[in-house]
FIMARDREN-910397 format. One record per residue: x, y, z of N, C-alpha, C, O in turn; residue in three letters. Coordinates in steps of 0.2 Angstrom, whole numbers, plus 5000, padded with zeros to 4 digits. Example, Ala and Ser with C-alpha at 12.3 -4.5 7.8 and 13.67 -1.06 7.14 Angstrom:
506649725039506249785039506649845039507149835042ala;506449895035506849955036506450005039506750065040ser;
This chain:
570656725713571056745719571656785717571856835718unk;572056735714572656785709572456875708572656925711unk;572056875702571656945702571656985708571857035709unk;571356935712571256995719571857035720571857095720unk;572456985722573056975726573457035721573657095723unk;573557015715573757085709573457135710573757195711unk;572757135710572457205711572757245716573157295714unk;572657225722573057245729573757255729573957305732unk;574057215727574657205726574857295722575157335725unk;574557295716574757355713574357425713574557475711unk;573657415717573457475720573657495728573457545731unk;574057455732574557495737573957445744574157455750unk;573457415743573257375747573357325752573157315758unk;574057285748574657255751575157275750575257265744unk;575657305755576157335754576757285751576857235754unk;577057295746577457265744578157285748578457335748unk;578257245751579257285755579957275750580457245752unk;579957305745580357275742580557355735580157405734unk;581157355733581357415731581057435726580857385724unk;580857475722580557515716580557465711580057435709unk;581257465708581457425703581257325704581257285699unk;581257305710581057245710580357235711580057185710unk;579957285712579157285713578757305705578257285702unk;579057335703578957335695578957275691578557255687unk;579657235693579657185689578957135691578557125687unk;578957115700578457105703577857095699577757035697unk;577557155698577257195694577157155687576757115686unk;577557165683577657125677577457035677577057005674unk;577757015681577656945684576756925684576256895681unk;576856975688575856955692575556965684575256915682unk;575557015679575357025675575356985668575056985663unk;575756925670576156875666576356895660576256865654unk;576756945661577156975655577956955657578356975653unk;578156915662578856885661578556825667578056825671unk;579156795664579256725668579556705671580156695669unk;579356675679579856665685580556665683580956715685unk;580856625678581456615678581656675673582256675671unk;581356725671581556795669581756845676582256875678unk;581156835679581356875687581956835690582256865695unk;582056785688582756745695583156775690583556815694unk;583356795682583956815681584056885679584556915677unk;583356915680583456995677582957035682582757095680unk;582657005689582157025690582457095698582157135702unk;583257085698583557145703583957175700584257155695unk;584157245703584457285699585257295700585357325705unk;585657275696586457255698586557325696586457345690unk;586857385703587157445702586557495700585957485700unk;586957525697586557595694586557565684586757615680unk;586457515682586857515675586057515672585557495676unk;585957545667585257525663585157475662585457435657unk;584657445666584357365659584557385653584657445651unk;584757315648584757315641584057275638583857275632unk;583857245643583257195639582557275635582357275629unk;582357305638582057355636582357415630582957425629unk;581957445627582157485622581857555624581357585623unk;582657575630582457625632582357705628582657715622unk;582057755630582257825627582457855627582557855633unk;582957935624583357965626583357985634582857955637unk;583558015638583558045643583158115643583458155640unk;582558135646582158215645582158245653582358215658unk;581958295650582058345657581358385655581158435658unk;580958355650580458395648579758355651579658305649unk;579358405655578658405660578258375654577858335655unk;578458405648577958385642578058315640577758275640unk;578558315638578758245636578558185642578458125640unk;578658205650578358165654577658155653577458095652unk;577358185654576558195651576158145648575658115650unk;576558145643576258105636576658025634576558005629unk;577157985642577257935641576557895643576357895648unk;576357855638575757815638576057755643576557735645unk;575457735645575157665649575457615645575457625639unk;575757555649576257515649576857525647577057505642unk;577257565651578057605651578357585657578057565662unk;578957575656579257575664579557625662579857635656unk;579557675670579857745669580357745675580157735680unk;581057765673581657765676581857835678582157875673unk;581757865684581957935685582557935687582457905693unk;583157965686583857985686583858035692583458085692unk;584058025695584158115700585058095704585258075709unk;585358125698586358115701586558075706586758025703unk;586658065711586958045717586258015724586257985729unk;585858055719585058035725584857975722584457935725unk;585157945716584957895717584257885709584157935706unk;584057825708583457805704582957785705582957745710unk;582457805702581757785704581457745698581557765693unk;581157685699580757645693579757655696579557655701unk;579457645690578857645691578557625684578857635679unk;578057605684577657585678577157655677576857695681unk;577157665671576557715667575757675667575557615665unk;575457705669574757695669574257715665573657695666unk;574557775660573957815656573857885660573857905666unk;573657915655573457995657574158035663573958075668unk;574858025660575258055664575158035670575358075675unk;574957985671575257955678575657885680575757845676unk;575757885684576157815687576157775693575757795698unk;576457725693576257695700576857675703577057635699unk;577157675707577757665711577557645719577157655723unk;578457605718578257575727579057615731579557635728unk;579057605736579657615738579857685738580457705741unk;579357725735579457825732580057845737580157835743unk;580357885734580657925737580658005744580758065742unk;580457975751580458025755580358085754579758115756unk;580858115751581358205751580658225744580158265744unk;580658165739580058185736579258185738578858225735unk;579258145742578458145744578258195748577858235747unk;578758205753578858285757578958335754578858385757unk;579158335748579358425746578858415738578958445733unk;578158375740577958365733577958445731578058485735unk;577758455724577558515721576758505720576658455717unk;576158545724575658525725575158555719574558545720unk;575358575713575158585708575258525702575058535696unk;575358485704575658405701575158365706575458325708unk;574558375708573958325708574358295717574758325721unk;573958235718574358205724574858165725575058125721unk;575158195732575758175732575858105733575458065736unk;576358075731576357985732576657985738576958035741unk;576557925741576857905749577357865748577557855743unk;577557845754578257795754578257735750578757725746unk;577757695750577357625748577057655744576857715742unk;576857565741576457595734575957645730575357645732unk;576057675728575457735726575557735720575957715717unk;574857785716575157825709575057885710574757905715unk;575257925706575757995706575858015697576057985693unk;575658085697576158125691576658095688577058085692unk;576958075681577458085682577658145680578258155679unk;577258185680577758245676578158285685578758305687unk;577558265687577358305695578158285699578558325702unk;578358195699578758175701579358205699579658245703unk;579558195691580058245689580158315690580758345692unk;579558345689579758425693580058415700580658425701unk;579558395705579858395712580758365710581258405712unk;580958325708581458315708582058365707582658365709unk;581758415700582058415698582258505702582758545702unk;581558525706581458575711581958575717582258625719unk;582158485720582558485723583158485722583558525726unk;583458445715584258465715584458545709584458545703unk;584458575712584558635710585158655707585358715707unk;585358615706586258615703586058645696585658625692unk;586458715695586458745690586958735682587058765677unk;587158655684587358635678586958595673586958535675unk;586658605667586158575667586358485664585858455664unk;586758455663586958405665586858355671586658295670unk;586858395676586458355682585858375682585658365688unk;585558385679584958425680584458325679584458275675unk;583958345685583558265684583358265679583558305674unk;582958205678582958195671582558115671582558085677unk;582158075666581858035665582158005659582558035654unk;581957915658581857885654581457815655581257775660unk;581157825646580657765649580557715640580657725635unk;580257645644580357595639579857555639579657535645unk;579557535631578757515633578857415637579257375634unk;578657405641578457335642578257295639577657285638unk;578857255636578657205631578457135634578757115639unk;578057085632578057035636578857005633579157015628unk;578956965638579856925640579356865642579656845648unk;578956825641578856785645579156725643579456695647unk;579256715636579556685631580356655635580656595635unk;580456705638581356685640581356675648581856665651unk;
């Protein structure tokens, strides 16, 4: 029954109502790579600050380097003032995310496969990052979108 309830849970069957970055954790729980009392103390996200518990990667802006983030990642997309996106890597350049971002689901770039919906879905990441980075057109590249990602350790220990 569990099995069932995760499956669904993480292929978008049952909607999870709950923000990106807590539906990941979510996520990680069902999967028994952390432990209830890991989600009561690290399982929401305080501000815009990076988790410390993971060993994140520089910041890219590069389609290729999204591409090639292997299965079991959590991937952290930056986009200035619009805000952050979390999602888990799944293999083969793709990802699965809850919560997706509107402006992105609507302006996807339709050469990056299918577009993700508001609730849980998987999606590109490279595709994501493009679109994003399609939308914020700010010519300094500094703000220019951007990713970061870090493999999923089991934490169940703590």
């Amino acid at each position: 029954m569990a099995e069932l309830c995760y499956r669904e849970a993480v292929t978008g069957k049952n909607k999870i109502d709950t923000a990106c970055y807590e539906s990941v954790n979510i996520w990680m729980y069902l999967a028994d790579v952390t432990s209830l009392k890991w989600i009561k103390e690290n399982g929401a996200q305080s501000g815009h600050a990076l988790p410390t518990f993971w060993n994140w990667s520089q910041p890219t802006t590069s389609l290729d380097t999204a591409k090639n983030i292997p299965a079991g990642h959590i991937v952290r997309f930056i986009r200035g003032i619009a805000g952050l996106h979390y999602t888990a890597s799944i293999g083969n350049g793709q990802c699965i995310g809850n919560h997706n971002s509107s402006d992105v689901c609507k302006e996807w770039l339709r050469e990056h496969d299918t577009a993700p919906i508001g609730y849980t879905s998987d999606f590109s990441i490279a595709g994501y990052l493009a679109t994003m980075q399609d939308l914020n057109k700010d010519p300094n590249p500094k703000s220019k979108s951007s990713l970061r990602s870090a493999p999923i350790i089991p934490t169940a220990a703590f």
